[in-house]
One Martini backbone bead per residue (centre of mass of N, CA, C, O) as a GRO file, in nm:
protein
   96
    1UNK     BB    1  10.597  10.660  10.418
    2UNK     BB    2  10.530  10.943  10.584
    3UNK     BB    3  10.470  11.067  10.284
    4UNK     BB    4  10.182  10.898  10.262
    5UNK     BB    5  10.055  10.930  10.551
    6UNK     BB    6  10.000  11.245  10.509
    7UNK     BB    7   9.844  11.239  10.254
    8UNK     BB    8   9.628  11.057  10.339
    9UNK     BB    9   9.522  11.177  10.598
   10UNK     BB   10   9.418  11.441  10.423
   11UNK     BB   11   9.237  11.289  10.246
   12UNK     BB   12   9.031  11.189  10.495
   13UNK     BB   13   8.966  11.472  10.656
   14UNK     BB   14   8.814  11.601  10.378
   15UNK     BB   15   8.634  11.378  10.318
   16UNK     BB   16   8.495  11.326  10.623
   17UNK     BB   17   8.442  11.648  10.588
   18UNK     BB   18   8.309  11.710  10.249
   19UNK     BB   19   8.579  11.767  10.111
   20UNK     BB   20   8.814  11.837   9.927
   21UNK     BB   21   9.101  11.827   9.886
   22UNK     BB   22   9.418  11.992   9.985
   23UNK     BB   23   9.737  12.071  10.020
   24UNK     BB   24   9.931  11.978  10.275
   25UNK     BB   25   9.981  12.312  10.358
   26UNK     BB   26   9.663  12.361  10.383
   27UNK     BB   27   9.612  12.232  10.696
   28UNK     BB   28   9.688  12.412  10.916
   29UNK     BB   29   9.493  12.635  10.851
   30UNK     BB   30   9.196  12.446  10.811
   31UNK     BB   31   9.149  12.228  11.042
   32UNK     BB   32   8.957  12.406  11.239
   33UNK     BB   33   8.722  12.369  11.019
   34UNK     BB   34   8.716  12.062  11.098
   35UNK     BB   35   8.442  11.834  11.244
   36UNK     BB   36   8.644  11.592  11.158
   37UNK     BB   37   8.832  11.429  11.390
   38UNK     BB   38   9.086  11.211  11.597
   39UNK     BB   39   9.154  11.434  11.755
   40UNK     BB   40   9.289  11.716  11.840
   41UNK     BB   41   9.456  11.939  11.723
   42UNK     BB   42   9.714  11.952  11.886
   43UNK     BB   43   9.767  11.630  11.908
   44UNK     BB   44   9.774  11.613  11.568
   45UNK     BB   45  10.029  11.773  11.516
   46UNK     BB   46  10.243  11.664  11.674
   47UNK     BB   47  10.225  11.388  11.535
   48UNK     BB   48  10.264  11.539  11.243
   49UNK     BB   49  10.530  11.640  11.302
   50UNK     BB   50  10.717  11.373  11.410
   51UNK     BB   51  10.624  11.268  11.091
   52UNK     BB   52  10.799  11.533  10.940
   53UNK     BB   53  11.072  11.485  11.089
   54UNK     BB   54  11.135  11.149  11.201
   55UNK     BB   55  10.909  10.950  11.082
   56UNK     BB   56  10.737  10.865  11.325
   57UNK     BB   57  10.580  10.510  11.394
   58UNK     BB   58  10.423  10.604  11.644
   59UNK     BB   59  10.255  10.848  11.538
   60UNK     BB   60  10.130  10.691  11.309
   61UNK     BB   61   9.964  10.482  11.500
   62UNK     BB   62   9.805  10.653  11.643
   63UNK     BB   63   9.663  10.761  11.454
   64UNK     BB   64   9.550  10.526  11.282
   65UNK     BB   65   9.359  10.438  11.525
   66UNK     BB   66   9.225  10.733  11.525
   67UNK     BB   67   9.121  10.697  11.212
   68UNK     BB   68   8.926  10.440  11.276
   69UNK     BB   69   8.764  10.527  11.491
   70UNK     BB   70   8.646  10.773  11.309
   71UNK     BB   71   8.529  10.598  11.092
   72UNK     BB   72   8.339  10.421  11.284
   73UNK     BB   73   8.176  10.597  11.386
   74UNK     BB   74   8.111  10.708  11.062
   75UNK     BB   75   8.053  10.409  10.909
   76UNK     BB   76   8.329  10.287  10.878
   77UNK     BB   77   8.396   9.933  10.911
   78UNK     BB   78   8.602   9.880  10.677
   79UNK     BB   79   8.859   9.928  10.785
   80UNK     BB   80   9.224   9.912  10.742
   81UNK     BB   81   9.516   9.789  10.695
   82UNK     BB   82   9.782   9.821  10.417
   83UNK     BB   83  10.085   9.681  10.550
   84UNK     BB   84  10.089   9.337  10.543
   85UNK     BB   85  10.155   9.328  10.862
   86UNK     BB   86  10.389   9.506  10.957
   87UNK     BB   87  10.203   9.665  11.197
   88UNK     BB   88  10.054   9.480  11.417
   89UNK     BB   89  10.221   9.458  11.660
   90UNK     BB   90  10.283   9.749  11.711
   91UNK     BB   91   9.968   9.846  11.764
   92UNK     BB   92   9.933   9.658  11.987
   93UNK     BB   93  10.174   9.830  12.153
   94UNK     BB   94  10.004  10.087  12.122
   95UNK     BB   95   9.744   9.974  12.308
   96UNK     BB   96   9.932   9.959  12.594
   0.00000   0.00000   0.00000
């Protein structure tokens, strides 16, 4: 599950700043040339540091809760989880 949502992720920053996605180990050389992130770059590796040696359920939420909220931002508003419904819990709690 943490190596799709790395992958997702990888994904989603390439297309919202319209480039082709390239390779998830060649994230970190280019990531600082991306102009739409969901957070700083600094706090954006930690995360996904944490999500690629832990597998942490936590770094997962706070990511997507930021790349919804940059989606909603550049108009894409109908973002979703489709985790059928068993990360809302934790995302409520990632949110208080």
């Amino acid at each position: 599950m943490a190596c799709i949502s790395m992958n997702t992720l990888n994904i989603i920053l390439y297309q919202v700043n319209g480039l082709l996605h390239t390779y998830l180990t060649r994230l970190p050389k280019t990531i600082h040339k991306l102009k739409n992130l969901p957070m700083p770059v600094n706090e954006l590796f930690d995360y996904m540091t944490n999500i690629a040696v832990n597998a942490d359920a936590h770094s997962q939420i706070q990511i997507y809760i930021s790349v919804k909220s940059m989606m909603n931002k550049l108009g894409y508003v109908q973002v979703y989880e489709a985790w059928e419904g068993k990360l809302d819990k934790e995302i409520e709690l990632a949110k208080k």
